[in-house]
PAVEX-824348 format. One record per atom (N, C-alpha, C): residue in one letter; x, z, y negated. Coordinates in steps of 0.02 Angstrom, whole numbers, padded with zeros to 5 digits, always signed. Each point is the difference from the previous one (the first is absolute). Layout:
<rs>
aXZY...
</rs>
This chain:
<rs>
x+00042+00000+00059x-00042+00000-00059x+00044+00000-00062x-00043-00021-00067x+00053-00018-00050x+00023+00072-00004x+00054+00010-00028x+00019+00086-00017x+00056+00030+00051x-00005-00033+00049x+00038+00021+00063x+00044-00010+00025x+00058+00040+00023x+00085-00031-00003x+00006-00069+00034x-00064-00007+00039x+00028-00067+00051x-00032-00053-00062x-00040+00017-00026x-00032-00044-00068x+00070-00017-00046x+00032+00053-00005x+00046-00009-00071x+00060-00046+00051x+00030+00021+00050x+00029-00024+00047x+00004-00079-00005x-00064-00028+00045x-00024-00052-00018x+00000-00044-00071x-00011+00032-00051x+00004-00043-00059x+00084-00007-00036x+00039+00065+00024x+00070-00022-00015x+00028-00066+00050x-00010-00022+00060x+00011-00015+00049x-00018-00077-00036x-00063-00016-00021x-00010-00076-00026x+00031-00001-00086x+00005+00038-00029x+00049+00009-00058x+00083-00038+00026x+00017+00051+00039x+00068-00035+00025x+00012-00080+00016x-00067+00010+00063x+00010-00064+00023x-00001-00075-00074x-00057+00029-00041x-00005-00047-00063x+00042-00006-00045x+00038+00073+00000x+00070-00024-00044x+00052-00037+00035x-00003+00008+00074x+00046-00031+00031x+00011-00089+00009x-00061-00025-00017x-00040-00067-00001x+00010-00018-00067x-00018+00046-00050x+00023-00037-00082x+00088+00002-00004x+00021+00032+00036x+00077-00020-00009x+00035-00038+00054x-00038-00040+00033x+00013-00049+00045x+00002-00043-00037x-00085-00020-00050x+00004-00068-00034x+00052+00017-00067x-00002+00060-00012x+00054+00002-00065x+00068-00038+00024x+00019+00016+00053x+00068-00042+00009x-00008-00046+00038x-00048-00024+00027x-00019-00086-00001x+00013-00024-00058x-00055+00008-00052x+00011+00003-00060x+00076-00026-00029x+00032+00056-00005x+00078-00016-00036x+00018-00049+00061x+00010+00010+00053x+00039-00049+00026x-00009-00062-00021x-00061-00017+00015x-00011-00057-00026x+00018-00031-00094x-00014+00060-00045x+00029-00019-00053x+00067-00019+00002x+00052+00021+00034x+00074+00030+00012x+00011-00074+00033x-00033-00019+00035x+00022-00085+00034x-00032-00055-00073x-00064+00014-00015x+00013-00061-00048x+00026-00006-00059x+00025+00068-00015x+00036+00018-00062x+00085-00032+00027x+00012+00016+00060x+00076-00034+00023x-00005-00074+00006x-00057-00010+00030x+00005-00088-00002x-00004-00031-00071x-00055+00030-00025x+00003-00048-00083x+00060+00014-00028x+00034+00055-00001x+00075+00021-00032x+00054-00073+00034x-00001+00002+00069x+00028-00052+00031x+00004-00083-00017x-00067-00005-00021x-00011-00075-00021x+00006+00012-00089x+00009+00057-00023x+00003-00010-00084x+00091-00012+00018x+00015+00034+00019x+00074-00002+00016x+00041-00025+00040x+00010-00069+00030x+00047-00044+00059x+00049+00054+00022x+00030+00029-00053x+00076+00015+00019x-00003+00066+00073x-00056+00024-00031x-00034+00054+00057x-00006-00038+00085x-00030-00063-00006x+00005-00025+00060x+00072-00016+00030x+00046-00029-00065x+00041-00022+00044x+00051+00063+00003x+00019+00059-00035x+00006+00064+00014x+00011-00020+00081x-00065+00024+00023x-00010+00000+00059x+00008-00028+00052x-00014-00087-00034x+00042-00037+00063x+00083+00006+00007x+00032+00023-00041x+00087+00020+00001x+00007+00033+00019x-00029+00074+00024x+00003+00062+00042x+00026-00029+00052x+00047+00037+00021x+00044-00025+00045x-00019+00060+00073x+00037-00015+00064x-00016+00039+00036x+00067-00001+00049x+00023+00068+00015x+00078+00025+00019x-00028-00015+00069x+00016-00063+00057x-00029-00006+00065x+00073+00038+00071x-00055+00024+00035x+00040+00028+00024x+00066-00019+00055x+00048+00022+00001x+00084-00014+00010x+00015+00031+00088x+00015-00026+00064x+00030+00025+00031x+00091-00025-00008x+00020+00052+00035x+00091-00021-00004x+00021+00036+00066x+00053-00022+00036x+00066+00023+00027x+00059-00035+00000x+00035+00035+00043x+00071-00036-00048x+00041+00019+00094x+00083-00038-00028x+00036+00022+00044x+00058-00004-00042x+00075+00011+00027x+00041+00017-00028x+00014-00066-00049x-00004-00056+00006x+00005-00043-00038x-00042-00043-00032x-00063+00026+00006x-00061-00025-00032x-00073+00054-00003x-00033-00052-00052x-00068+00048+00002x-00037-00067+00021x-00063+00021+00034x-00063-00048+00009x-00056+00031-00038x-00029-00034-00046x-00049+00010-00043x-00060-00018+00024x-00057+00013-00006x-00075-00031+00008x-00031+00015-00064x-00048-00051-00043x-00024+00022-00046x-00081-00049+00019x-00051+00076+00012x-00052-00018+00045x-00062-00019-00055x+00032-00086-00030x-00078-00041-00025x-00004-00039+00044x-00064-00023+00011x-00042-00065+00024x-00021-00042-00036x+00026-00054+00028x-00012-00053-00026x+00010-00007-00081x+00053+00018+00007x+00056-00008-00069x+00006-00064-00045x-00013+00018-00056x+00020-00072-00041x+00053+00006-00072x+00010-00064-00028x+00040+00013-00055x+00062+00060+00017x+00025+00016+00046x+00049+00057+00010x+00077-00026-00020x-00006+00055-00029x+00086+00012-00022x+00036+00049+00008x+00051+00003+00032x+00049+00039+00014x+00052+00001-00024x+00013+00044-00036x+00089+00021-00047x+00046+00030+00030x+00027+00003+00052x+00063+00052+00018x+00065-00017-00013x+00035+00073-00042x+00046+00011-00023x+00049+00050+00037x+00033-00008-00017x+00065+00057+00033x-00026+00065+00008x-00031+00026-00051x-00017+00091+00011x-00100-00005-00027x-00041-00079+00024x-00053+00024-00026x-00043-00075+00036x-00068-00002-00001x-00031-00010+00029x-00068-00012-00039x-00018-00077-00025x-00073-00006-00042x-00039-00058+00040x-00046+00032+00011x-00057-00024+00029x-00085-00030-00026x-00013-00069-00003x-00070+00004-00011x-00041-00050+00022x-00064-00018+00003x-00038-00033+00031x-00053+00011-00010x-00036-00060+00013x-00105+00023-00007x-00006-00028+00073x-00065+00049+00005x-00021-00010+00080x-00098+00036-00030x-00028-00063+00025x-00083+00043+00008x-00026+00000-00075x+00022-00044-00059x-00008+00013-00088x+00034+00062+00006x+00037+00039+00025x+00048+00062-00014x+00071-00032-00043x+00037+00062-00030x+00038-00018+00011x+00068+00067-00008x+00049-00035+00065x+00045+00064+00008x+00069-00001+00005x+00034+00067-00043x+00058-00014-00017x+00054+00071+00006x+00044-00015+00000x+00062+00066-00005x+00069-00040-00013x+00007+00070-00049x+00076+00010+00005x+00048+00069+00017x+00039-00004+00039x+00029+00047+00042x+00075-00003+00004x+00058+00083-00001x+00044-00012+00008x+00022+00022+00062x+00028-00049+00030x+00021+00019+00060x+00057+00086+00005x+00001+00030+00061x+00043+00039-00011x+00099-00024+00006x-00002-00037+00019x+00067-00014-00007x-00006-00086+00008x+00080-00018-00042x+00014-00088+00007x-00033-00038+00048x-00025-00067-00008x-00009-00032+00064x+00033-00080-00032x-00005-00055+00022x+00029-00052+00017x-00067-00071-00011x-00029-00011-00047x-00012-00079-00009x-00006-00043+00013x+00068-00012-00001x+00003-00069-00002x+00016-00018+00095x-00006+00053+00049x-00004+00022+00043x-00066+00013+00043x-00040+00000-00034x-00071+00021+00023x-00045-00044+00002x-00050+00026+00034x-00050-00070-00008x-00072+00037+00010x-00064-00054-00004x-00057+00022+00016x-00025-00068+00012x-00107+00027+00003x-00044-00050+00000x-00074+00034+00033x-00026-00036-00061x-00066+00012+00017x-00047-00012+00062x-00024+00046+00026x-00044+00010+00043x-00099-00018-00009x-00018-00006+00068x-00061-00003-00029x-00042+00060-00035x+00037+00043+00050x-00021+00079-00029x+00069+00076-00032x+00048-00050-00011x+00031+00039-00017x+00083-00050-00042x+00026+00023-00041x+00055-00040-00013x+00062+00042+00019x+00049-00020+00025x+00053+00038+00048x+00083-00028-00013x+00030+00034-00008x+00060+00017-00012x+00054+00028+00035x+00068-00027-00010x+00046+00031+00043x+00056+00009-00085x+00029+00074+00024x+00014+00017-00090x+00060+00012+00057x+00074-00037-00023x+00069+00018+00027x+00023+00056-00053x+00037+00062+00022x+00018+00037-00041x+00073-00002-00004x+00015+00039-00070x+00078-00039-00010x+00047+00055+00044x-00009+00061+00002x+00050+00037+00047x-00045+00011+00062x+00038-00039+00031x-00037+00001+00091x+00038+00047+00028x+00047+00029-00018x+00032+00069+00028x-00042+00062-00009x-00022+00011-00053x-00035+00072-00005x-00063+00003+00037x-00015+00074-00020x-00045+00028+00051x-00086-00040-00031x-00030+00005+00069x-00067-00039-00033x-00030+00047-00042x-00032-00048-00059x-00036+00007-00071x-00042+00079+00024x-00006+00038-00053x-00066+00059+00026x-00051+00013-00032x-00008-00082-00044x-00047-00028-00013x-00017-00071-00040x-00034-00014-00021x+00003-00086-00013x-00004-00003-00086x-00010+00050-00008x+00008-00028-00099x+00016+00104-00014x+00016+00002-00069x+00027+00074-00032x-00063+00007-00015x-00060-00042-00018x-00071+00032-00036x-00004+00034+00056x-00010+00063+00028x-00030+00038+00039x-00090-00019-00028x-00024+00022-00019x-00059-00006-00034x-00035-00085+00037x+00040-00051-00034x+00004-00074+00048x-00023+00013+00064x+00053+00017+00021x+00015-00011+00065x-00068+00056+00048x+00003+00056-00015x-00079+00030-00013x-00041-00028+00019x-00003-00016-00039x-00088-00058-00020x-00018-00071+00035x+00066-00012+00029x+00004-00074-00012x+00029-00029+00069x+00035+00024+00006x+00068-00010+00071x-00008+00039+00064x-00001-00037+00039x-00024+00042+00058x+00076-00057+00070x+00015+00044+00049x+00027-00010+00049x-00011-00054+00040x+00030-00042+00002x-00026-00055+00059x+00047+00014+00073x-00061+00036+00039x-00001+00053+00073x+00013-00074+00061x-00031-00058-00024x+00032-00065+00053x+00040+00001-00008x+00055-00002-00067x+00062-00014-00017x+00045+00053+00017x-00039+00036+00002x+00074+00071-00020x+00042+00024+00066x+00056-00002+00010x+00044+00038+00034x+00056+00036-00043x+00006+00059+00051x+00044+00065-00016x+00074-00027-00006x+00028+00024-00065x+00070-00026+00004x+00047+00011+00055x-00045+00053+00042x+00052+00020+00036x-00002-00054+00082x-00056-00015-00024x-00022-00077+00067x+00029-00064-00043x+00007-00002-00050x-00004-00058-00024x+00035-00055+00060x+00077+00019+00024x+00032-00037+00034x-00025-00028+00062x-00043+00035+00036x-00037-00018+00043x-00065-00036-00015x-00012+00004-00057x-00066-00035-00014x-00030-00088-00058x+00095+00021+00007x+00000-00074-00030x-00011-00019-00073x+00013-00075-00031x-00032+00013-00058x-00057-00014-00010x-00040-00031-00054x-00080-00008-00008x-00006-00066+00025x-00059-00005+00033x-00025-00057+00039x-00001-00053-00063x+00012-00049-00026x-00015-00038-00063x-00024-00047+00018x-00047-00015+00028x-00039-00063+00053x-00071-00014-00062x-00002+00047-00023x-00057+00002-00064x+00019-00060-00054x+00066+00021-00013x+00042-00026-00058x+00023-00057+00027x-00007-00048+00043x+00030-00054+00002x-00036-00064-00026x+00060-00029-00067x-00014-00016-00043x-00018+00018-00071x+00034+00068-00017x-00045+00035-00053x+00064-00012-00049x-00021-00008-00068x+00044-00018-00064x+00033+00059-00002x+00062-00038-00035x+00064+00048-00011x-00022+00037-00094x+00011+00057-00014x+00023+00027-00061x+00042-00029-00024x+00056-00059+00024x+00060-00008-00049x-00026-00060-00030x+00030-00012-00069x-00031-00032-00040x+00014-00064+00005x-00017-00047+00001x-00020-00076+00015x+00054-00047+00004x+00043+00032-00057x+00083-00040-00031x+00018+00013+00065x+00031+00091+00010x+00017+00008+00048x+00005-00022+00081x-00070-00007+00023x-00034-00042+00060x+00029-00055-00005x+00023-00066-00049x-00016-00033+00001x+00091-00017-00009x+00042+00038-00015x+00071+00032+00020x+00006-00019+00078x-00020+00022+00033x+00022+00038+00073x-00038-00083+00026x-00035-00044-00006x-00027-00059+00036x+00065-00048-00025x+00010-00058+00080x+00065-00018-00021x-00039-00070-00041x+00034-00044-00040x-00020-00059-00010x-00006-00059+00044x-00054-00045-00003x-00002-00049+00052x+00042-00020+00019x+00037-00024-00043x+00072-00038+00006x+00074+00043+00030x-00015+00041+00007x+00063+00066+00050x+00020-00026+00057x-00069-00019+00039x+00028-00011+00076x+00012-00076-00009x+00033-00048-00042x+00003-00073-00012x+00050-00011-00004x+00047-00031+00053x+00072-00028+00000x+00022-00048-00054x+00019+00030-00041x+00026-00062-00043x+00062-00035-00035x+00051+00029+00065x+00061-00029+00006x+00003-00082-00002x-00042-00015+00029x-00001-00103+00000x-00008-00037-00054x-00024+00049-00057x-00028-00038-00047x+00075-00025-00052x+00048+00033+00003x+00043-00028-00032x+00051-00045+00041x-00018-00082-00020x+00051-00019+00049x-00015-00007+00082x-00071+00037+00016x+00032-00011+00064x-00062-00069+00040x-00031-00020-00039x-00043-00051+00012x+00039-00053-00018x-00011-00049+00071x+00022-00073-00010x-00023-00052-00076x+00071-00009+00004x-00019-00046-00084x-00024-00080+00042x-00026-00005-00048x-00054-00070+00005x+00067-00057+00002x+00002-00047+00045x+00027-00048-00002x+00002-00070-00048x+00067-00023-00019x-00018-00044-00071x-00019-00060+00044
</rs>
């Protein structure tokens, strides 16, 4: 009956429930203001869109190494426009894959070798063999000084990896991936080390040693 705790009970009970319902549509409400207030901001403003299409994205890195090399994996699919920078103590990376697009730059923890190294893109991954410049020391005890990087970003490649202390028994890295994959050294260089057509061409006869034409 009206007056009665289960009475008063009851009417706090649909109070709640009704405030709980007007602040459902209240933030329907904003949300929805909050999206067309971002989209019209978006189309008053291009630079906002393309902002966004430049956002870049750090994709993720496996590595192992052996005493005289590292093997890299850098896991995009179906990779395009990619470029790869490697330098003696550093490592720049980028590419669009999916309208994405993704990039790094990273310092290795110690020297590696260039003009020595090579890679190539994969369907699902672009892959690398990084020669390092002291193949005597002990393996890397980790792949760049950003701790933070490497964190976030770098993770172990567990197919690849053997213990330095197996290494000898376990050989070096299978490179059956990489056959055929472009060299880091720069083009002049490459193009150094190919002999000229004319190398393997005897050309002692040409002076003198062809029969002269009869008068």
């Amino acid at each position: 009956a009206p007056g009665s705790t289960r009475w008063a009970e009851l009417r706090g009970l649909a109070a709640v429930q009704t405030l709980h319902k007007t602040c459902k549509r209240a933030s329907a409400l904003v949300q929805k203001f909050t999206r067309g207030a971002l989209c019209e901001s978006r189309e008053r403003n291009p630079s906002l869109r393309t902002m966004a299409a430049l956002a870049t994205i750090v994709p993720p890195i496996e590595w192992s190494q052996r005493k005289d090399g590292l093997y890299v994996v850098i896991k995009v699919a179906e990779a395009t426009a990619v470029t790869v920078d490697l330098q003696a103590t550093s490592l720049k990376f980028a590419c669009d894959a999916d309208e994405k697009k993704y990039a790094f730059d990273v310092t290795f923890a110690a020297e590696v070798l260039p003009d020595e190294s090579v890679w190539k893109v994969h369907g699902r991954s672009i892959q690398m063999h990084v020669v390092k410049k002291d193949q005597e020391a002990d393996h890397w005890c980790r792949l760049t000084n950003d701790k933070i990087f490497e964190k976030r970003h770098v993770a172990t490649d567990w197919s690849r990896y053997v213990d330095e202390d197996e290494e000898d028994d376990a050989g070096a890295f299978d490179m059956s991936a990489l056959q055929g994959a472009d060299s880091f050294a720069p083009a002049s260089a490459v193009a150094q080390d190919e002999p000229d057509s004319d190398d393997d061409v005897d050309l002692s006869d040409l002076d003198g040693g062809l029969d002269k034409p009869s008068e």
